[in-house]
Structure formats: structure tokens, C-alpha cells
N, C-alpha and C positions, 0 to 999 in steps of 0.2 A: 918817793914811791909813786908809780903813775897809777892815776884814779883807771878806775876802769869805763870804756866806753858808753853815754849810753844810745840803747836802740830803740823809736819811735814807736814799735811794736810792742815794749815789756809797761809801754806807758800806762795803757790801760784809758785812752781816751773815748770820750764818748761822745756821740750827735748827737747837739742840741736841737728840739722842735722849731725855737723861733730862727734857724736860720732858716729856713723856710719860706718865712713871711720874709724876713733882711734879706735875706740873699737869693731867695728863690732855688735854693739847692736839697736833695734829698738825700738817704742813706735807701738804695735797695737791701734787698731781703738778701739777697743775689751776690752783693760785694760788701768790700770794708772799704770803698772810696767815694766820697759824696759826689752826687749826680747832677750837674747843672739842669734846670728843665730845662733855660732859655737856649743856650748851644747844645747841651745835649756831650757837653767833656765832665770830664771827670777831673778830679784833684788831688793827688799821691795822696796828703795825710787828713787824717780826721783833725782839722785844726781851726779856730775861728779866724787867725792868721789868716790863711790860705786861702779859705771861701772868701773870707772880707777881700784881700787883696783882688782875688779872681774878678768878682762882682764890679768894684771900685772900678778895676783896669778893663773890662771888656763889655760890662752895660749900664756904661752911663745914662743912655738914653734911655732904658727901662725905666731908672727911677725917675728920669723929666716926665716921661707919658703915664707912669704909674707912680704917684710918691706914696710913702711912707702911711700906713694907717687911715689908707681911703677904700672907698667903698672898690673901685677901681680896680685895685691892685687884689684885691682879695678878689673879685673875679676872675680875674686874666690869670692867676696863680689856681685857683678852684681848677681851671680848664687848660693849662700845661697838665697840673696832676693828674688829671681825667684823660688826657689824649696819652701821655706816656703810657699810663696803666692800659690802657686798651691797648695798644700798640705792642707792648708789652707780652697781653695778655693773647693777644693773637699769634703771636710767634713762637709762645710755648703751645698754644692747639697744635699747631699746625707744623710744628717739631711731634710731637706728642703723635697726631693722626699718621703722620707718616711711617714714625717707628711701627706704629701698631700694624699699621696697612702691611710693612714689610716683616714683620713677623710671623705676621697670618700668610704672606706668600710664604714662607718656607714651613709654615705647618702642612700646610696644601702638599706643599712641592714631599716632606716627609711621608704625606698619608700614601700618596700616587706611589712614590717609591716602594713603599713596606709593602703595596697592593698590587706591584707590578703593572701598572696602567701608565698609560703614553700621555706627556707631557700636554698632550692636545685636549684631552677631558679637563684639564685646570678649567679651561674656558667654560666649560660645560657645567662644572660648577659655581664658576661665578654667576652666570645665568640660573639656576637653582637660587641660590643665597637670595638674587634680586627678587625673582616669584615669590620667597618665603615672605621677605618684606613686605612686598605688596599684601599679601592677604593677612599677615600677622599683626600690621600696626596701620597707624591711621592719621592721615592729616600729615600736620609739620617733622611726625617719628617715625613715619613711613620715608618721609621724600630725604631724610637725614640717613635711615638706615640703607636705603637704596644707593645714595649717592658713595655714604662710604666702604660698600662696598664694591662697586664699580670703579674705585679706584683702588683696588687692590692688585697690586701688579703680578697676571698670572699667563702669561706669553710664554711661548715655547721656549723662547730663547732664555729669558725670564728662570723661569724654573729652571733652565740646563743650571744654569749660574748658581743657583739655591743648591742643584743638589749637590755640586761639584763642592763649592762650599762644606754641605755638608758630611761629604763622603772624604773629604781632607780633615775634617774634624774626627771624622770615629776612627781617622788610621792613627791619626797626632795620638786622641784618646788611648788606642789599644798599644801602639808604642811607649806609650809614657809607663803602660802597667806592668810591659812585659820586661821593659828595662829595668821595673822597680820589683822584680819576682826572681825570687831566689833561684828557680830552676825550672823549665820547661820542655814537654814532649809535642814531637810532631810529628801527624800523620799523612804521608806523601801518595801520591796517586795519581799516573798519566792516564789519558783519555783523550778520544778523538769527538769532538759534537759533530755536528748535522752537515758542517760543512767543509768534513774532514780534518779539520785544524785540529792539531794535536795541544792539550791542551794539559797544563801539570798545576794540579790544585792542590794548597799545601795548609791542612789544619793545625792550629797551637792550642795546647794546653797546658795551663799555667795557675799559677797559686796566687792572687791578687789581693795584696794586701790593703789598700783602699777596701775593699771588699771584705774581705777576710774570708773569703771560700777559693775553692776553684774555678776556675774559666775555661771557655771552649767556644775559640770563633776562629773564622777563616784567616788563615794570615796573606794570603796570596793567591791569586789566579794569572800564570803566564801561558802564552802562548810558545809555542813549539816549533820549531822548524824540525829541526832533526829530536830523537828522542834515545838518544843515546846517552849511557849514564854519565858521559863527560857535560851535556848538555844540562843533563838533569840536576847534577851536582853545583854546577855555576849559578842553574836557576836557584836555586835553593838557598847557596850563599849570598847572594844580589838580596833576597831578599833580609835576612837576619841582617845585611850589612844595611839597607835602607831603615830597618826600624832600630841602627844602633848597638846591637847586642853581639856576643861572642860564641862560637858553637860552641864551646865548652861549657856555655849555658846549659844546654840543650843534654838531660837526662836519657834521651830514649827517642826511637825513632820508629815510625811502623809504616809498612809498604807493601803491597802486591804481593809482593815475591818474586816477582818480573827479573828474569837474567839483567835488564838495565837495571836494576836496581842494587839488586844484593850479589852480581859477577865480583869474583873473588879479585880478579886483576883493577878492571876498570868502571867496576859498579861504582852507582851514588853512592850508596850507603859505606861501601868498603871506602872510598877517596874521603868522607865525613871521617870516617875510624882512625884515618891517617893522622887527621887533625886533632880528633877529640878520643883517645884510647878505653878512654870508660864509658863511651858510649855504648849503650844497652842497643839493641836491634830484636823486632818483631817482624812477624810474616801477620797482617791483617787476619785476629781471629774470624772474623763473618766471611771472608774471601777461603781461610782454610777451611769452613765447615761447607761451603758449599761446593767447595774440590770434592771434599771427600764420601758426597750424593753424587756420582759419578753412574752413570745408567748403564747396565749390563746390553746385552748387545739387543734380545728381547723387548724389553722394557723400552729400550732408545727408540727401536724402530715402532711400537704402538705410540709414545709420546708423539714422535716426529708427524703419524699420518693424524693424529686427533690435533694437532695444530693446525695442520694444512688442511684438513676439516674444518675447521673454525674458524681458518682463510678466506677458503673458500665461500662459505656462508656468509660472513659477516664482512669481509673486503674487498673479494672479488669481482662484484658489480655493485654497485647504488640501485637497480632496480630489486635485485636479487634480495637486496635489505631491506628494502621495505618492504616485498611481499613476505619476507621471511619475519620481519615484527608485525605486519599484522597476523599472518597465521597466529602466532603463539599470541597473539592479543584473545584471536576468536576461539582460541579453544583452551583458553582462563588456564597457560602454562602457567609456572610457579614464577619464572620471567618473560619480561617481554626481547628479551636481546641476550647474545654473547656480549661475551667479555673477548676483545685482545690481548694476544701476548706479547713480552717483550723480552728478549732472551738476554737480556744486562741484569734484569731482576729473577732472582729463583720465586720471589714471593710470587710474581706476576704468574709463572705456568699454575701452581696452588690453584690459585684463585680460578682463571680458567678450566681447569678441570673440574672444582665443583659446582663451577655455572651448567659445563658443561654434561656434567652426568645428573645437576637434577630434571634436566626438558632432553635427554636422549630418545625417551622414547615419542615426544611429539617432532625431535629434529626428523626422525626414522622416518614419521607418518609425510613431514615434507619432503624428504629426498627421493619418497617414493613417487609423487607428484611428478617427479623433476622426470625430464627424455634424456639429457645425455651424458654420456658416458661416464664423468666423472659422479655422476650422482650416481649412478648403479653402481659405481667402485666403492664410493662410501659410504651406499645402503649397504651394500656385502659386507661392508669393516664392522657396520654397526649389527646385523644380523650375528655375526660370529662370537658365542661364548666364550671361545679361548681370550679373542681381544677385549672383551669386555672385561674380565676378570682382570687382566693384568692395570688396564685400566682403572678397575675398583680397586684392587690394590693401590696405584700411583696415589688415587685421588688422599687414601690414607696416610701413606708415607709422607706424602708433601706438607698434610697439614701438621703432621710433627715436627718435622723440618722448618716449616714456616715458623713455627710457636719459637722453637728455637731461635731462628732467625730473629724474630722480633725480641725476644730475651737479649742479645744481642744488641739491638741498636738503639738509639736516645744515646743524650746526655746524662753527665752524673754516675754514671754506670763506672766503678771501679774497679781495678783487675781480680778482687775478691767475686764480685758481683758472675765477671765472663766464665770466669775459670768454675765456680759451681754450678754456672747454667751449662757449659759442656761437659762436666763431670756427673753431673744429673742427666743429662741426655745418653751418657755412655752406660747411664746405669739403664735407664730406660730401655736402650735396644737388647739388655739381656732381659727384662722381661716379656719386651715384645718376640725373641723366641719362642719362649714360651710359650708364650700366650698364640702365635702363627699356627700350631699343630693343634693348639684346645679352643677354649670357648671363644678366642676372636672376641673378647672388650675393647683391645685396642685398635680393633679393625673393624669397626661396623659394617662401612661401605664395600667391603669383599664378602662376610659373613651374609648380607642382603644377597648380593649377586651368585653366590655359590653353595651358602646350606651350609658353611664347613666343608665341601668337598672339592677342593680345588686339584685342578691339574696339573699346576707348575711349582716348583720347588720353592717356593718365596722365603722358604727359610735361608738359602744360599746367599740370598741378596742383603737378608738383613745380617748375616756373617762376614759378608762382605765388608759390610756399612759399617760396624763394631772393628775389625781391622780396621779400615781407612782416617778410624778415628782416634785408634788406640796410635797409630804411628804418625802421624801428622801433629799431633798432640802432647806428644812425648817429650819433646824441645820447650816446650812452653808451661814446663814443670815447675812451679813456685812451694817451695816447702809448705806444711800445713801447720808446722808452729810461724812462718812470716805472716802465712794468709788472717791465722786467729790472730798475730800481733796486730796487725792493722784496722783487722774490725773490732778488737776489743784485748787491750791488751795486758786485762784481770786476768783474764782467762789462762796465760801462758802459765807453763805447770815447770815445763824445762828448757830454763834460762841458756842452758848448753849447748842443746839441740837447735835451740830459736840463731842463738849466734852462728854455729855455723853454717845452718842455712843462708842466713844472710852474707856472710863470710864469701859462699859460691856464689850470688847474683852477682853483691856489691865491691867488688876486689880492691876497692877502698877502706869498706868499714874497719872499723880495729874491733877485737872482738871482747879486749878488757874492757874498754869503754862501754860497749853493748848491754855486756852483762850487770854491769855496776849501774847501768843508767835504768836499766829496767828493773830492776831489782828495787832501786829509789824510787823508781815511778811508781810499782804496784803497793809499796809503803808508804806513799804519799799520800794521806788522809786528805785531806781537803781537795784532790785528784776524782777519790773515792767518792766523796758526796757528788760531784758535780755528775759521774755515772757517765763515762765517754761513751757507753752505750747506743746514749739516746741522742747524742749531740748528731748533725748534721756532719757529714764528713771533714770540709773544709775546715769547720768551727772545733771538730774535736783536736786539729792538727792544729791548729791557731793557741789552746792552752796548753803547751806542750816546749814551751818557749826555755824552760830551764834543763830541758836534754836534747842536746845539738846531736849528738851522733843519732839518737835514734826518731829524733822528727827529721834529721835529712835523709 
């Protein structure tokens, strides 16, 4: 029978102290191989073997100039030990200071980033940091805290380097989560910037189990040449294909509504469908609700000359602005300036018009100041009652619309969440009928300007506005036993109705499964105490792990 090998390692040998004084050898903190001081090598095993032979064979002459148990040899050995350790100990500083130096560059280089400021401010900070020193410490902790930080490396190029780094980190990051996530929606959106570049930015949202909630971060920004859905469609795969993942991941998809988009032949979204059959498709709720504030033809043209109004005023000359903010300076208006507009944001006109209708009547008193032409056009817009009114009006309608609006947008906001901020809103415009012909609660700003006795039919517009919303809206009908299963799914009363709603979104679900799963869930005691209620969204879908058909 063959013995079994053995190995130097299972030995369990130990360094002796006195090789030390005999051999002049050490054991660092650092290794398991003794340390010669005098050469400065090393010796595979912990063995007195070894060291003795080392010694014996390479410094003879040590022990003739140093021997054995003299005063001699215990100095010269005191100060190997003393220069190694310092030596030693210098090289972990000064490993040590540098890691730290370059960590602090990419904290820097992170702040700049998150703060949208140009690579060149690093410098300007280090410059800070050294002031602080100076006046904060004193002496030998001064001219230490100064020094190290002037060598912290914060150069243009420097930080390009840091942030690329780090901008390759949070995409590795956000891929590693989305490939570990059981299913994700994305919302798509072309657009031209400043310098015309067309440009298609593509958000994900996804169920992160690391996390255990859901998530909502950009997954891509490409540019455009052409913007046709054949283009659009490839950008979009290039990218699921760069972070790894499958479109048949990808649950739902939401867009413009843009003919590139949703074109039944060669739309993005239709060419996605080819590939992925259950894929869900939206038209951007906040994109539909501001379709459907559509300005009658009235209304359009007072909107249109109160911006060119407040063009006019506010950026038509740089002299004209500052005589126009000091006037409302001197005569203590409620502001000292307009607001501009931007016609990409509905929020933006809102806002504008009630900057603008609370100082109309000191704009009036400057226009009238004003000699030419265009100023007596739009003292005459602001003299006239009719345009004012429709005006008060606007300023009203917007600010509902905006309320909306903002109901609408953030994170975390779930399809339960949109769907009763627009279904509350469509209840709303039937009381705002109402209330157009009576006391005006929901109309202040017209109610001030006319008494109740207005000239224009403004009830038409808000009939208008209730269609535009009832048919636009119509497509994006979710049952109201899915909506109450998702935000709380005690509540469901009938298990039958709930399934086949589901049944029509999800033309996958099966509907025995549904019923049988929910039915266990809602008699699932230990479900019950935990009150999915109150849980956090992500977190309520996270203990739901023992019914697959109805948490997918």
C-alpha cells in the first residue's frame, strides 16, 4: 500500500526567535518565508535546515566581522532590523498615500460630474482644499495637509480618465441588473438638440433583484442620422444587444406615437412585434394628455400674440430688459421680470401666463411709455377685454393641465398611479362645466377679470377638452379589478372578472392558474398580517414569490 505523500505546508512549522541572532533572518507579518536581513532573499520553507545552510553558504564573512554573542553582532543586527522596518514602512505610506490621492481624484472627478461642471474647476478645487489647509492647521499639519493635497491628481485629462472609468462602471453595473431581471419596459423617444442632431433616447425599467424594488435609469443615448423607424428599430436592438439581453425580455414598450414609431408596415415598434408577439405597446400617457389641450382657433391666436408679447419684452433687446426690470423694480410690481417660454414644455406656457397676468397692468403702463409701433399693437392687445378674458381663462385651464401634468411625471409612479390621475382629471372637466356657467371656484382668474359675465362660450372648449380625452384614452383601458389587484389584492371581490381582464391585456396568462393563485393568495394568513397594503411597491411584489402566474 503506498503511504501517502507528505506536504511542507500540512507541517505546521514554526520561526524560531533566536534564528535571528544565528542567522540574522526574520519571518515578516507579510509572508510565510524567512527574510535574510543581510541579502535581503528569502528561503522557500520555514526550516532551521534551510536558513542554517543559507547563512553557512552565503555569509561567511558576517560571522568573522560579527561572531557569535558579542556586543557587535547585536548592533549591526539591531540596525538591519531598524533599516528594513523603515524601509518597509515607507513603501506602504507611500502605496497607501497614493491609493488615497487617487481615490480622492475620482471622488472629485464624481462630484463635477453629478454637478455638470467642466473638468477645468478640479483645479480650482485643489486650490480651495490648499487655502483651507493653510488657515485650518498649523505648523508641521499644515505643510503635511498641503502637500498631500497638491498631489492629488486633478488635470483635465486626469479626470477625463476617472470619469470614463467611471461611466464604464455604472453601464457593467446597470447591465449586470438588467440581465439578472426577470422582465423589462422601455420608454423610447426621438428628438433633435441644439445642433440639430437627431438624437433617440431610450429609458429601462426593470425589477432589480439585488435591490428588491424596481428601477428607472437611462439605458441609452444614440445619435441619428436618418430617423426612420428602420433606423430607430436597429438603434434600439444595438443596444439590448450591447447590455446582453433578449427582446423578449422586454414586457412593454412606450413611444411618441410618432408614424416612425408605431407605422404598421415599417414602424420601430411594429419590426420589435415581429420579434417579440407579446409585446405590450403604449402611446406616452403625458405626450397623449397634452395632444388632447389642443387650442381652438380663438384661444390659439390670444396664446400666440401674449408670447410674442413677452418676446418682445423680455428678448427682443437687452436694453429693452433692463429698462423693463427696473420699471417693475420702481413701482414695487409683484415681479421684477418675465418668464420665457418654451414650446417643447406645456408646463412652460402655465407658468408664463401667470407671471404674466399678475404685472399686466404695470406691462400696460410701460408700453404705453414705448413710440413705436409694435408697442401701440400691444398696448391695444392689452386694452381689450375680449383678449383679456380669454387670456384669464388660459391662465386657469393651464394651471389644471399642469397639475395634471406634474401628477404624471417622477419616478415610482405606477400604471395604477397615471390611469387615476387621468380618470380624476376627466372627472374634473365635468365639474368644471358646471361650475363655467355658476360660481367660477374653479376659475378664479376669469371670475376677477369678468364678474361671471363673460362673452365667449368657454363652455365649448371644455367639451371639447372631455372628448379629446375620453377618445385618446380609450386604448389605454386597464380593467378595474387588474388595477385594485395590483394595488392591493384583498380587495378583489370577483376572482372571474379579475381573470378575464387579465386574460385581454396578457394573451399569455392562463386563467385557471389566475384564479386558483389568487384565491390562495387572499387565504394566505401570514400574506394577510404582512398588509401588502402598506409595503412599498417593488417590496410588496418581492413576497409573492410562491404565485408565478400572478406576480408575472
Amino acid at each position: 500500500m503506498l503511504s501517502k505523500k507528505r506536504k511542507v505546508d500540512e507541517e505546521n512549522r514554526v520561526f524560531k526567535d533566536d534564528w535571528t541572532e544565528k542567522y540574522a533572518f526574520i519571518l515578516p507579518q507579510s509572508s510565510a518565508k524567512p527574510f535574510c536581513l543581510i541579502c535581503s532573499e528569502t528561503v522557500g520553507v520555514v526550516k532551521s535546515g534551510n536558513v542554517k545552510r543559507h547563512y553557512e553558504t552565503k555569509h561567511r564573512y558576517f560571522e568573522q566581522q560579527y561572531p557569535q554573542n558579542t556586543e557587535v553582532r547585536t548592533i549591526k543586527l539591531r540596525q538591519l532590523k531598524s533599516s528594513y522596518e523603515s524601509a518597509n514602512k515607507l513603501l506602504v505610506r507611500a502605496l497607501t498615500h497614493q491609493e488615497r490621492a487617487t481615490e480622492a481624484s475620482f471622488r472629485v472627478a464624481w462630484v463635477l460630474g453629478k454637478n455638470k461642471k467642466p473638468f477645468s474647476d478640479a483645479e480650482v478645487v485643489k486650490e480651495c482644499f490648499v487655502e483651507i489647509a493653510e488657515a485650518l492647521f498649523e505648523g508641521k499639519e499644515r505643510q503635511e495637509m498641503s502637500e498631500k493635497f497638491k498631489k492629488i491628481p486633478l488635470s483635465n485629462d486626469t479626470l477625463t480618465r476617472r470619469t470614463e472609468i467611471l461611466a464604464h462602471d455604472l453601464v457593467k453595473q446597470l447591465a449586470d441588473d438588467i440581465k439578472d431581471a426577470p422582465c423589462l419596459s422601455l420608454a423610447v423617444d426621438e428628438s433633435t438638440d441644439g445642433t440639430d442632431q437627431a438624437q433617440l433616447c431610450v429609458f429601462v425599467r426593470y425589477f432589480s433583484k439585488a435591490k428588491g424594488t424596481f428601477c428607472e435609469d437611462l439605458l441609452g443615448l444614440t445619435p441619428l442620422c436618418h430617423t426612420k423607424g428602420e433606423d430607430i428599430y436597429e438603434a434600439i436592438m444595438q443596444m439590448l444587444n450591447e447590455i446582453g439581453t433578449d427582446v423578449k425580455n422586454v414586457v412593454s414598450i412606450t413611444s411618441d406615437g410618432a408614424p416612425a414609431m408605431i407605422g404598421k408596415e415599417k414602424g420601430a415598434v411594429q419590426r420589435l412585434k415581429e420579434k417579440h408577439v407579446d409585446l405590450l405597446t403604449y402611446h406616452c400617457i403625458i405626450h397623449q394628455s397634452v395632444l388632447c389641450a389642443s387650442l381652438g382657433k380663438e384661444y390659439a391666436g390670444v396664446m400666440e400674440t401674449t408670447m410674442k408679447l413677452v418676446n418682445y419684452l423680455r428678448a427682443s433687446s437687452a436694453l429693452q430688459h433692463r429698462l423693463l426690470r427696473a420699471f417693475l423694480t420702481d413701482v414695487n410690481a409683484a415681479y421684477n421680470d418675465l418668464l420665457l417660454h418654451n414650446n417643447v414644455r406645456w408646463l412652460s406656457k402655465g407658468k408664463v401666463l401667470e407671471r404674466f397676468w399678475a404685472i399686466r397692468k404695470d406691462l400696460e403702463m410701460f408700453l404705453s411709455q414705448q413710440k413705436n409701433v409694435k408697442a401701440r399693437h400691444f398696448l391695444d392687445f392689452l386694452k381689450n377685454d375680449d383678449n383679456l378674458e380669454l387670456v384669464a381663462f388660459l391662465v386657469d385651464i393651464t394651471s389644471h393641465l399642469n397639475e395634471l401634468n406634474l401628477k404624471l411625471q417622477g419616478q415610482g409612479n405606477t400604471v395604477c398611479d397615471l390611469i387615476a390621475a387621468v380618470r380624476s382629471f376627466e372627472r374634473r372637466l365635468e365639474i368644471f362645466k358646471s361650475d363655467i356657467t355658476g360660481p367660477h371656484i374653479h376659475f378664479p382668474t376669469l371670475l376677477q377679470q369678468t364678474n361671471g359675465n363673460h362673452h365667449y362660450h368657454h363652455l365649448s372648449f371644455l367639451e371639447k377638452l372631455a372628448k379629446n380625452f375620453r377618445q385618446r384614452f380609450e386604448d389605454f383601458n386597464v380593467g378595474r379589478q387588474v388595477l385594485l389587484c395590483i394595488t392591493s389584492p384583498f380587495l378583489v371581490k370577483n376572482v372571474e372578472e379579475f381573470s378575464k381582464e387579465t386574460k385581454s391585456i396578457f394573451s399569455w396568462a392562463n386563467i385557471a392558474s389566475l384564479q386558483t393563485e389568487l384565491i390562495d393568495l387572499q387565504e394566505n394568513v401570514a400574506l394577510q398580517e404582512v398588509d401588502l397594503t402598506l409595503l412599498p411597491f417593488g417590496l410588496k411584489w418581492s413576497q409573492l414569490k410562491i404565485f408565478p402566474t400572478y406576480r408575472r
